[in-house]
C-alpha positions, 0 to 999 in steps of 0.5 A: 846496344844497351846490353852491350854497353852494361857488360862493359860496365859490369866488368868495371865493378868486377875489378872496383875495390876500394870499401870506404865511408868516403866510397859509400855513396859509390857503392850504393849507386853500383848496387842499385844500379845491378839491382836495375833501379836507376832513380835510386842509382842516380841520386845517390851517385850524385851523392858521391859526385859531391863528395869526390868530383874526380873519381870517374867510376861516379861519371861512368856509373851515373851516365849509365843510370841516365841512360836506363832514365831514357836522359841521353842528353845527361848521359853524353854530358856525364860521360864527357866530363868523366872523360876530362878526369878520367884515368884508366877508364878513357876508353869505356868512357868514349866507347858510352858517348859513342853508344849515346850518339849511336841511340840517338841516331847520330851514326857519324859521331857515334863512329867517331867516338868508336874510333877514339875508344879503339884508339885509346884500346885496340883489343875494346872488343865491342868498339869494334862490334858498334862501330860496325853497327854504326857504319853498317847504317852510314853504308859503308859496308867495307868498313863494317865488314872489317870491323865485325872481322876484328870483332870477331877475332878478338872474341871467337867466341861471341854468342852474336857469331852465327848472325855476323857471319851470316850478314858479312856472307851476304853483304859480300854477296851483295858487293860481288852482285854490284861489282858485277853490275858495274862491270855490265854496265861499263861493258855495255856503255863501251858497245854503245859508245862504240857502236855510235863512233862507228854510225858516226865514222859511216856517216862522215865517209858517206859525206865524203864520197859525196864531196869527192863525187861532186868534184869529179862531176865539175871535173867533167863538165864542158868549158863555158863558151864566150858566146856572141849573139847576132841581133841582125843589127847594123852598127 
């Protein structure tokens, strides 16, 4: 994720370009940060956040810096103001927030920011590629199965190829082996549910002839008689 996350970053200082005393502090940050010291990044892009408090490049960095610090919390909060003056790096910036939430386990809003940095960018190709991730850990593996498809054909030739590959083979696999259980088990519900209306109709016939055989018994009885019995008593 971390790799994936600085990639992206790297491509933003491969088309940064402004040299100036007022970006110096910039500048700094940008190279302490290739030079993987982040306390040193940090300080001095909070530098040239005093001194331009509205270039997104300095949020963009400095979350990154905090990240490598280990201070999530910092990072989502640099990275959310970023965005309120964010130009032409909006996506970049949900795409980060998105893997902050994503490291903290929160997968739900990790997905959703995804979403929005995909929204904002349609060809982000690692959006995709995380959000897949993150909906691989929501299970919801139709949804990540189409991400990991867009990922790929967005970038053919991602080293991570083989193993997605391989993990969308399986979790078909895995969705054809539970569809095929589910229709077992519907199956075998439906013989079930059958063989018990069938006890049930054999038992409400055998309750039937049994009404109708005691009828036709009081149909054959002999009439009761009226009859008068002689005491031998005179009136």
């Amino acid at each position: 994720m971390m790799s994936r996350g600085l990639a992206l970053i790297a491509f933003v200082f491969a088309i940064s370009a402004p040299v100036s005393q007022a970006a110096s502090f910039l500048e700094q940050g940008e190279s302490a940060l290739r030079d993987n010291q982040p306390d040193r990044a940090k300080a001095l892009l909070e530098a040239a956040l005093n001194q331009n408090p509205n270039e997104e490049k300095v949020f963009l960095y400095l979350g990154v810096a905090e990240i490598q610090l280990g201070q999530l919390s910092k990072a989502a909060d640099t990275f959310k103001q970023g965005l309120s003056v964010a130009s032409s790096l909006k996506d970049v910036f949900f795409y980060n927030i998105g893997n902050v939430y994503f490291m903290q386990d929160q997968n739900t809003l990790a997905e959703g920011m995804y979403s929005q940095a995909i929204k904002t960018n349609p060809n982000l190709a690692d959006a995709y590629l995380n959000r897949a991730n993150a909906r691989m850990k929501l299970d919801n593996y139709d949804g990540a199965v189409s991400d990991y498809t867009v990922y790929l054909s967005l970038k053919p030739n991602a080293p991570q190829r083989p193993e997605i590959e391989k993990l969308m083979a399986l979790l078909k696999e895995a969705k054809a082996e539970t569809q095929r259980q589910a229709e077992l088990a519907a199956e075998k519900k439906k013989q079930e549910e059958a063989k018990q209306q069938a006890l049930l109709n054999s038992v409400l016939q055998s309750l039937d002839n049994a009404s109708n055989s005691t009828k036709n018994l009081q149909a054959g009885a002999p009439p009761i008689q009226n009859t008068k019995v002689d005491l031998g008593i005179d009136d």
